[in-house]
C-alpha positions, 0 to 999 in steps of 0.5 A: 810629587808623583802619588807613589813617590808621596808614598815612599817617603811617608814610609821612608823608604825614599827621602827628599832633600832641600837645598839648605841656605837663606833662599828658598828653592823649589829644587829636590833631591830624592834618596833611597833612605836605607844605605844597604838596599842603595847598595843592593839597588845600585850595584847588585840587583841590575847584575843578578843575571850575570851573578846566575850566569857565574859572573859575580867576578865582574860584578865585585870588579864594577863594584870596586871601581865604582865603590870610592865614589859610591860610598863619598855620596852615601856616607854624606846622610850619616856624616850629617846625622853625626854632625847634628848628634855632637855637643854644641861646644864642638860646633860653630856657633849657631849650628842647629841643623845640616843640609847641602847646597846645590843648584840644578845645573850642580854648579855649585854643590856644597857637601855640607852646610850648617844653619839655624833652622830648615828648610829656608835659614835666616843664618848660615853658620858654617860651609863644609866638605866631605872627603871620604877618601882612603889616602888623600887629605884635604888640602888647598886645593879643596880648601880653595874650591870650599872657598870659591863655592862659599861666595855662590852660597845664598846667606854665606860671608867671608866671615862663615867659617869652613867646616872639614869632615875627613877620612884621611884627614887635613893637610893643612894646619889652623882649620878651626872645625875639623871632624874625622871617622873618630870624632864622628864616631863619637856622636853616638857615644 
């Protein structure tokens, strides 16, 4: 890591993050910590000179089309942080800290998974997704696609159970472990 990006991150101005599973990995993920200034960095500071120009309408425009897909990678932090913050009776068993999974090539990519302990587990307990999407449930097909990635998971069975968190909710009936905005919400209750 580079003298400057040591630096971010001790002020917590940037975040790394591991993949969470039973192997260890050399594979990093940095974030700008603050959700707003990922906004600002993102979607309005590059635009500044349209915005002066007059041209702040383009610049909504680009916003709302990038936003659906902007705001499912930035709820993922806080999504985990509730997660963690709920009693361990509404959990899978074993559930002591939240992460993701992913490999370089991003193949797969697994929006959550539960484990023991960070950075390396010695037990994965459950493999999630997030939808964060206004009218689109989760259902079989992103159920099946949580499956598949499942068996890709270093430390995950047949037997790790799937996890949901969901805007829209399930269409699917039987998942054990199903969070919505409500319930999330209410980890800081």
């Amino acid at each position: 890591m580079g003298r400057g990006l040591g630096t971010l991150t001790d002020k917590r101005i940037v975040a790394g993050e591991h993949p969470l599973s039973t192997k260890p990995s050399r594979e990093t993920r940095y974030r700008v910590a603050d959700p707003h200034l990922r906004l600002w960095l993102a979607h309005v500071g590059p635009y500044l000179p349209e915005i002066e120009r007059g041209r702040g309408d383009r610049v909504v425009e680009r916003l709302r089309r990038a936003w659906p897909s902007w705001r499912g990678r930035a709820v993922e932090p806080i999504v985990r942080e509730a997660l963690a913050r709920l009693p361990e009776n509404e959990l899978p068993p074993g559930c002591q800290v939240f992460g993701g999974y992913w490999t370089r090539t991003n193949d797969p990519e697994i929006d959550l998974v539960a484990a023991d302990r960070e950075p390396v587990a010695k037990h994965v307990a459950a493999v999630g997704s997030i939808k964060w999407l206004e009218n689109s449930p989760f259902d079989g097909r992103d159920l099946s696609r949580l499956l598949v990635h499942r068996t890709q998971l270093p430390g995950a069975t047949d037997d790790t159970p799937p996890l949901v968190v969901s805007r829209s909710g399930v269409s699917l009936p039987g998942l054990p472990y199903v969070y919505d905005p409500a319930r999330l919400l209410g980890a800081w209750e």
